[in-house]
Every structure is written in C-alpha cells, then in structure tokens.
RODO-2510 file (C-alpha; in nm, 4 decimals, decimal comma):
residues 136
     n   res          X          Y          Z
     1     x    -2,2074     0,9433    -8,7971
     2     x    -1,8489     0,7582    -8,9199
     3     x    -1,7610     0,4339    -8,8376
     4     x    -1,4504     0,1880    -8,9499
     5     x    -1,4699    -0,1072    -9,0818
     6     x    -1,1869    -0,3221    -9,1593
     7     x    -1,1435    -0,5271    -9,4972
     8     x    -0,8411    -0,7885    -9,5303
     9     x    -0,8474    -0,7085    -9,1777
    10     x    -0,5724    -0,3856    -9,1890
    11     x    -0,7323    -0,1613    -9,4731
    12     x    -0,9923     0,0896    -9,2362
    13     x    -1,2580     0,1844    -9,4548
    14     x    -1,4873     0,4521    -9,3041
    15     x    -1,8299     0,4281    -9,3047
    16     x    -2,0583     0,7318    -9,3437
    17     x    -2,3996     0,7480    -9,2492
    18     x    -2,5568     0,9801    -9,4472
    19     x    -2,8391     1,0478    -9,7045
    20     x    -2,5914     1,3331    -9,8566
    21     x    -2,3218     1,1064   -10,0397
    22     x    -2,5814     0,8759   -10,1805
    23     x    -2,7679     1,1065   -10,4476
    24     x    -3,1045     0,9666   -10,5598
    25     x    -2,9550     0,6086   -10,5781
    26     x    -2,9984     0,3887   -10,3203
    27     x    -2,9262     0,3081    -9,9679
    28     x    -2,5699     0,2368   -10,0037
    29     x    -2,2906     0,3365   -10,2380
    30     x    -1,8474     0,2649   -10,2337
    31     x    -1,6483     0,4932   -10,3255
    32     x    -1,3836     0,2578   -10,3416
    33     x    -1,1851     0,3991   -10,0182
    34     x    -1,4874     0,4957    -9,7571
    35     x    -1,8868     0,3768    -9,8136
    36     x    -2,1923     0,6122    -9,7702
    37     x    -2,4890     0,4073    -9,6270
    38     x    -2,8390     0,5756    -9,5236
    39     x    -2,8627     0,6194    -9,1907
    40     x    -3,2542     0,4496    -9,2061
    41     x    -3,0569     0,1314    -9,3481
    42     x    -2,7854     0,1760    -9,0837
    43     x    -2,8499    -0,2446    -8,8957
    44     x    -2,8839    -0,4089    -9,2642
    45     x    -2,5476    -0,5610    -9,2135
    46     x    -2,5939    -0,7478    -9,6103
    47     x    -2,5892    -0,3833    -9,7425
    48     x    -2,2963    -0,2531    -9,5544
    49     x    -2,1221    -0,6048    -9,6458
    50     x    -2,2362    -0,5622    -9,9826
    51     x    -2,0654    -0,2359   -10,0264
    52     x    -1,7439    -0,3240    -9,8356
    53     x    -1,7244    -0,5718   -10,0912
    54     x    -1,6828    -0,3326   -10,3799
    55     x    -1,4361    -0,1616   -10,1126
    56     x    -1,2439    -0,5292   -10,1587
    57     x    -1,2857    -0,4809   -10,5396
    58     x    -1,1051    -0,1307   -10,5701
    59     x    -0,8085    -0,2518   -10,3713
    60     x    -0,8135    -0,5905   -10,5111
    61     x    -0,7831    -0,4219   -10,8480
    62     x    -0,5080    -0,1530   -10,7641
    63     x    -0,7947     0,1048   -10,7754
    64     x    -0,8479     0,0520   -11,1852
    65     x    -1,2206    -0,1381   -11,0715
    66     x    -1,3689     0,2375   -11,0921
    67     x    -1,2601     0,2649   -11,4625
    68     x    -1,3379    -0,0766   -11,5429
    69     x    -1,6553    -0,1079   -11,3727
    70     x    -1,7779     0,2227   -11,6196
    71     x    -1,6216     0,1091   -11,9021
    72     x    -1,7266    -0,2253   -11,9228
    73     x    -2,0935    -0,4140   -11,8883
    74     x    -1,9386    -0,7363   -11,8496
    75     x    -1,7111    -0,6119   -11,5707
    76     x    -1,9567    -0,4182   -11,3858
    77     x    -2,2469    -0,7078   -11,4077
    78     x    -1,9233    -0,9445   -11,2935
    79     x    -1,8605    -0,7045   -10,9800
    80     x    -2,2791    -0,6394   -10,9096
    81     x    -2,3047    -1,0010   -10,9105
    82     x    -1,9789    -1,0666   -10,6596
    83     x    -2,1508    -0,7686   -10,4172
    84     x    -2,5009    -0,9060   -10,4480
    85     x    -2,4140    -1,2567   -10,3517
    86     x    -2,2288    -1,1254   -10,0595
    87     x    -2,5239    -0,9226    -9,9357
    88     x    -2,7597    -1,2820    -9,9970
    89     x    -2,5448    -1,4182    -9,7384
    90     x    -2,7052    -1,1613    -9,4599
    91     x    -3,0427    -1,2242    -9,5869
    92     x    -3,3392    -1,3659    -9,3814
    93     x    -3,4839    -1,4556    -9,6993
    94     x    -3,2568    -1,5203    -9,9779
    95     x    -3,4636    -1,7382   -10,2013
    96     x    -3,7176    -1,4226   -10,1918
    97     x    -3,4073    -1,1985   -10,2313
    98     x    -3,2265    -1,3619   -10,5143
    99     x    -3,4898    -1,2445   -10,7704
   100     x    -3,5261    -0,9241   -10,5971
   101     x    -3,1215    -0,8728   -10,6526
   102     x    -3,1658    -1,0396   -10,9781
   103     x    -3,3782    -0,7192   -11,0937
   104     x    -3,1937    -0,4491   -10,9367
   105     x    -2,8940    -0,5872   -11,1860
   106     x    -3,1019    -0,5800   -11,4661
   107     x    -3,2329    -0,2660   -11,4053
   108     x    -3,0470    -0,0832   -11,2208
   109     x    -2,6671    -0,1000   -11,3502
   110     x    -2,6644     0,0340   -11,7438
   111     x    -2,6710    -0,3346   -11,8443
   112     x    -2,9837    -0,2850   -12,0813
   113     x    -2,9598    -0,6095   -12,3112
   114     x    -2,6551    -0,7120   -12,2261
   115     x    -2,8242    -0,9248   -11,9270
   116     x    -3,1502    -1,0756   -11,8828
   117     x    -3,2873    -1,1018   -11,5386
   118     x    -3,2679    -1,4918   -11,5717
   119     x    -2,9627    -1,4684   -11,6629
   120     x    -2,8631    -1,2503   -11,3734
   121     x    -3,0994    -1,4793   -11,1663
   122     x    -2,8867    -1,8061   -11,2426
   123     x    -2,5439    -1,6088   -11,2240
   124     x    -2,6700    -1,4558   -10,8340
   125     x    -2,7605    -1,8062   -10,7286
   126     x    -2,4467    -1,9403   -10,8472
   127     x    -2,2055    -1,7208   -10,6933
   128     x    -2,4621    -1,7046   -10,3856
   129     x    -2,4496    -2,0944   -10,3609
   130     x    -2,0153    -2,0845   -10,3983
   131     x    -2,0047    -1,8284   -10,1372
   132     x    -2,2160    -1,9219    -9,8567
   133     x    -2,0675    -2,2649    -9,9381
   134     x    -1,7504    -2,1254    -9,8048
   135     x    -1,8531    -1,9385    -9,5266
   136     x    -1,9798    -2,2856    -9,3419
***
C-alpha cells in the first residue's frame, strides 16, 4: 500500500508499506525522497513522523544528508537525535520512551564510543523538551 505525505507542505513524499524495503532493520526507514514503514507499524504516527523527518533532513540539506549522515558520527547522532525527538512528541509515554530512544542511538547507529547512552539520554530530552515546547 502507498500513501503521500506532504513535508513543507508541497514536497509529496510517498509512503510504502512494506516489510520488503526495510531489510532486517526496523520498522521504518527514509530514503530521503519516499519512506518504507512495516505495514504491522502502519497507525504509529511517531514512527512515520520520525522518518518524514529525515525526509525534511535530505531536502533541507540539498540531498548531501545521505553522505554526511555515513560519513560522519557526529552528524548522524545530530540527525538520530532531531528524528527521535520528533517521534517523542507522538508518544503516550515519553518519559518511558526517552531511554528506550536513548538506547536505540547508542546501539543501533555505528556510534560505538563516540556516544554514551546518557549522553544520548540528556541530548533526546533536550531536543524533546525544545520541540514539543514549540508545538504548544
């Protein structure tokens, strides 16, 4: 199933439920111009959010985010961080969900020692607390 999804309200970015795109990572993945969410995980509106954001990133970045975001561990824990916080907006539990994110980073993104999970911990809340600050 393909849906669209606007971002900066013009840019349709199609939305593709399927296990197929994904690989063994995950429920949700950008590929900078469309996202691949699985279709189990197809109401958790802070994952599909959390992917569009990285969506945001690519064009925000003229499309160089891709390179960056493999190139770099402080740009890629920079742009996990941005997506995560995003998602802790559509949480029902984000004080549960901040250290649950707060792993994922550590573990998850080819960080290794770069980032502690405190550290990632105190960076997700802060971002988390600056966004949802806005959105009120």
């Amino acid at each position: 199933m393909i849906t669209f999804r606007p971002i900066y309200g013009v840019i349709p970015i199609p939305v593709i439920y399927s296990r197929r795109l994904l690989g063994p990572w995950g429920s949700g993945r950008s590929y900078g111009v469309l996202v691949a969410i699985d279709p189990a995980k197809r109401h958790d509106r802070g994952l599909l959010e959390h992917e569009l954001q990285h969506c945001r990133q690519f064009y925000r970045s003229l499309g160089l985010n891709a390179l960056l975001y493999f190139l770099s561990k402080r740009h890629r824990y920079r742009q996990e961080v941005e997506c995560y916080a995003v998602q802790l907006i559509y949480s029902e539990n984000p004080t549960q969900d901040v250290g649950t994110f707060a792993s994922y980073i550590h573990r998850h993104y080819g960080l290794g020692t770069y980032v502690t999970p405190t550290d990632a911990r105190q960076r997700l809340s802060y971002e988390y607390y600056l966004r949802s600050s806005a959105v009120r």
